[in-house]
C-alpha positions in Angstrom: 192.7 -100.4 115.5 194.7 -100.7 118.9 196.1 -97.4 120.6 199.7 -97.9 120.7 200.8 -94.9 122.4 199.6 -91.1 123.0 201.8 -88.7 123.4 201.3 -85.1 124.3 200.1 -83.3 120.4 199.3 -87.7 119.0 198.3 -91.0 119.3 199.6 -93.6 117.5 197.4 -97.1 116.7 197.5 -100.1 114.8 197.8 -100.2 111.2 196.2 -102.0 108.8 199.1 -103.8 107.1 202.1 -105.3 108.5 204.6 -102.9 110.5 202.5 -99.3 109.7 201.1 -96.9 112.1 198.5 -94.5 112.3 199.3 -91.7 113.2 196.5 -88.9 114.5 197.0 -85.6 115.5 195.3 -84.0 118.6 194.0 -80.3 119.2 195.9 -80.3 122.4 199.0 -77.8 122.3 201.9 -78.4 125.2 204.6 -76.1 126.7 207.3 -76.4 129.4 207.6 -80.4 129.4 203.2 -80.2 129.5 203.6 -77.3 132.2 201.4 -75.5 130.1 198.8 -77.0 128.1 195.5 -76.1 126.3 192.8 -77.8 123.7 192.9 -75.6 120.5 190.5 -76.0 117.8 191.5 -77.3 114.3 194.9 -77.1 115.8 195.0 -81.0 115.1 193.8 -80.8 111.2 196.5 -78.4 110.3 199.3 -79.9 111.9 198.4 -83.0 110.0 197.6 -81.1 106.9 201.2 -78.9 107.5 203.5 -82.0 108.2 202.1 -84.3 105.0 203.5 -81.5 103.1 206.8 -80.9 104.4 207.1 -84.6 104.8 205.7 -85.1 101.2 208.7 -82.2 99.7 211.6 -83.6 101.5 210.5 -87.4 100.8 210.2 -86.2 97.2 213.7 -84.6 97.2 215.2 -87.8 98.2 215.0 -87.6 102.1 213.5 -91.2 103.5 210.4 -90.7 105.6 208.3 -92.9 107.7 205.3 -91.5 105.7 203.1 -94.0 103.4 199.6 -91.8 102.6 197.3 -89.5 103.8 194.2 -91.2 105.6 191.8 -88.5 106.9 192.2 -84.3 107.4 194.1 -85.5 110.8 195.5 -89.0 110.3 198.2 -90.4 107.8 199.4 -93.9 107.3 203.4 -94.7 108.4 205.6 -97.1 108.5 206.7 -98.7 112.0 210.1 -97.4 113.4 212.3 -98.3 115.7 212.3 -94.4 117.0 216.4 -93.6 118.2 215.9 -91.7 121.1 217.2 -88.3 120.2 215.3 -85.0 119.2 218.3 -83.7 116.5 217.7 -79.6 116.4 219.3 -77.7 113.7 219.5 -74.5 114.3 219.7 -71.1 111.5 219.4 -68.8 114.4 219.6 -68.2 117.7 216.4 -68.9 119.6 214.5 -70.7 122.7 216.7 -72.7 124.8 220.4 -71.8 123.1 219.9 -68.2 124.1 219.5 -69.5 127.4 221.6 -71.2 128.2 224.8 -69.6 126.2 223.7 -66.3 126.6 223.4 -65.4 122.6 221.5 -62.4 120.9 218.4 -63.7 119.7 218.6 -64.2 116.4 222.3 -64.6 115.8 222.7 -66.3 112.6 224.5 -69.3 113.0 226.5 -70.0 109.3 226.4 -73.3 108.7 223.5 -74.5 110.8 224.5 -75.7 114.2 223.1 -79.0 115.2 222.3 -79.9 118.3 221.6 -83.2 120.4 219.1 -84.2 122.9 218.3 -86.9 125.1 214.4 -88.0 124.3 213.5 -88.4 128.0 210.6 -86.5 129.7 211.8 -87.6 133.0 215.3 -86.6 132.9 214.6 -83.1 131.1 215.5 -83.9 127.7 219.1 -83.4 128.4 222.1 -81.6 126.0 224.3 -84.5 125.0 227.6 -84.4 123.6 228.6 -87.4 121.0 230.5 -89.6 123.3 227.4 -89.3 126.1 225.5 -91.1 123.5 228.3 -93.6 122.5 228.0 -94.5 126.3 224.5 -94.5 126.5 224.4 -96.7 123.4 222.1 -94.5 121.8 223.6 -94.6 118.3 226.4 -95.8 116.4 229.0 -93.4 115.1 228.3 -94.5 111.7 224.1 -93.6 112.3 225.0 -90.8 114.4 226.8 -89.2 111.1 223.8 -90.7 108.9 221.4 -88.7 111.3 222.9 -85.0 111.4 223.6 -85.7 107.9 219.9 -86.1 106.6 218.6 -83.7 109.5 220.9 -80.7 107.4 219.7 -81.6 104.4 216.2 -81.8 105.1 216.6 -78.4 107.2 218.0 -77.3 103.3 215.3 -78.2 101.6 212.6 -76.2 103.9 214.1 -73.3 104.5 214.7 -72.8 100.7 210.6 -73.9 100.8 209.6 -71.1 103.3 211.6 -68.4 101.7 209.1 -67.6 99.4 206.3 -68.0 101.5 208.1 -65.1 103.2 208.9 -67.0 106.3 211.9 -67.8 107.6 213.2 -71.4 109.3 215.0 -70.2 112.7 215.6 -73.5 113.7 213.3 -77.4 113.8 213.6 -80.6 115.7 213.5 -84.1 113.9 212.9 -87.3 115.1 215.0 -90.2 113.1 214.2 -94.3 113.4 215.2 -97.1 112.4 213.8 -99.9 109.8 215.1 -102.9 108.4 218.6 -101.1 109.5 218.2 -97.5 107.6 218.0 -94.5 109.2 214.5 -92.7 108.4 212.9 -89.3 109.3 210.2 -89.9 111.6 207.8 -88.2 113.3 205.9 -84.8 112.5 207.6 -81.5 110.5 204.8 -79.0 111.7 204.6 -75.4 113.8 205.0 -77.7 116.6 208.3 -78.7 115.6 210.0 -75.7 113.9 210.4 -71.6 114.6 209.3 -69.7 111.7 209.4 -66.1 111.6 207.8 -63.8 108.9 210.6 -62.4 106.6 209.9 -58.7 106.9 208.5 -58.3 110.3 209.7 -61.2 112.6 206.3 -62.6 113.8 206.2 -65.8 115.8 204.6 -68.1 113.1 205.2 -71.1 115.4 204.3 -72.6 118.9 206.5 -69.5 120.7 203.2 -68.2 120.2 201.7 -70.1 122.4 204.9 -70.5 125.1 204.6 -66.6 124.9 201.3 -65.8 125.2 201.8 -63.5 121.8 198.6 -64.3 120.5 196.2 -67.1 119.2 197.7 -70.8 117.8 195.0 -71.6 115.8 194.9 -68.4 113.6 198.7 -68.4 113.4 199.0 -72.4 112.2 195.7 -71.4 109.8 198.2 -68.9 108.2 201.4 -71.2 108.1 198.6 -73.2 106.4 197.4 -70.7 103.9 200.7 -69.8 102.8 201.8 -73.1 102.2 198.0 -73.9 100.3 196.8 -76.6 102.0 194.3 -74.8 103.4 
């Protein structure tokens, strides 16, 4: 199978039917727009095992998803999207960038979620846009744009009532929504990578802060995630 495109945590190739993807994750582990950067082992087999099941629970609950099946412990089948170039944050608390750059308390609860909207460019810094900067950039149509922060709250719903149990907490996540055949799907991965989680009672980084931080090791904190979540 053809490499299609490797990014910074995959690399996509060639499916074997019409319009999929495979999708395989990486050990690698990136910070600061790839500033930072390190090889962790296994960190590739849990993200993959992680993301088929949060991608599994919200495509059950109704949410479209790009996924098709599981191929290997780091690879799962997908269908081909037309990826809308916007990383759609919802946020539960304050954390990360917000707190930088609006000067909130970290971990402010934020009632409802507050979404937020970024330009998907590396090169440009992966810009803060408001609705009508991506009316001008063509980005989206009002009617997907609604569609989009629409599904990205109710997928945020439906994992943070997940972790609750698993005494972990969803802070805030990024999704990545595409297009095919017209509808708007959730794309991408739904992994530590993506997502703050903090242990209910104490607070602990269960996420890639602990790598950004230097507050201890990735692959014994995604292990975990994993463990809690039994899939590993």
């Amino acid at each position: 199978m053809g490499l299609l495109y490797e990014g910074k945590a995959k690399q996509l190739f060639e499916g074997p039917e019409p319009d999929t993807v495979i999708i395989r994750f990486k050990d690698s582990v990136t910070a600061g727009n790839a500033a930072k950067r390190a090889q962790i082992a296994e960190k590739g087999t849990l993200s993959a095992a992680i993301s088929l099941k949060l991608l599994e629970l919200v495509g059950a609950a109704g949410i479209p998803t790009h996924l098709l099946r599981w191929l290997d412990e780091r690879s799962f089948l997908a269908r081909l999207v037309e990826i809308i170039p916007l990383e759609v944050v919802v946020r539960n608390r304050a954390a990360g960038s917000i707190v930088r750059r609006l000067g909130l308390e970290r971990g402010r609860a934020f009632e409802p979620p507050l979404i937020e909207l970024f330009y998907k460019s590396d090169e440009l810094g992966d810009p803060l846009l408001c609705e009508s900067h991506i009316q001008l950039l063509e980005l989206a149509r009002p009617d997907e744009l609604q569609q989009i922060k629409r599904l990205a709250l109710q997928a945020q719903g439906i994992l943070k009532a997940y972790f609750a149990p698993l005494q972990l907490e969803l802070v805030d996540l990024k999704f990545e929504l595409g297009r095919v055949k017209g509808k708007i799907i959730l794309a991408d991965e739904i992994s530590p990578d993506t997502m703050r989680l903090w242990d209910s009672e104490t607070g602990q980084s269960f996420d890639k802060d602990v790598f950004r931080e230097d507050k201890g090791e990735l692959g014994a904190t995604y292990l975990e995630v994993a463990r809690r979540m039994g899939v590993r």
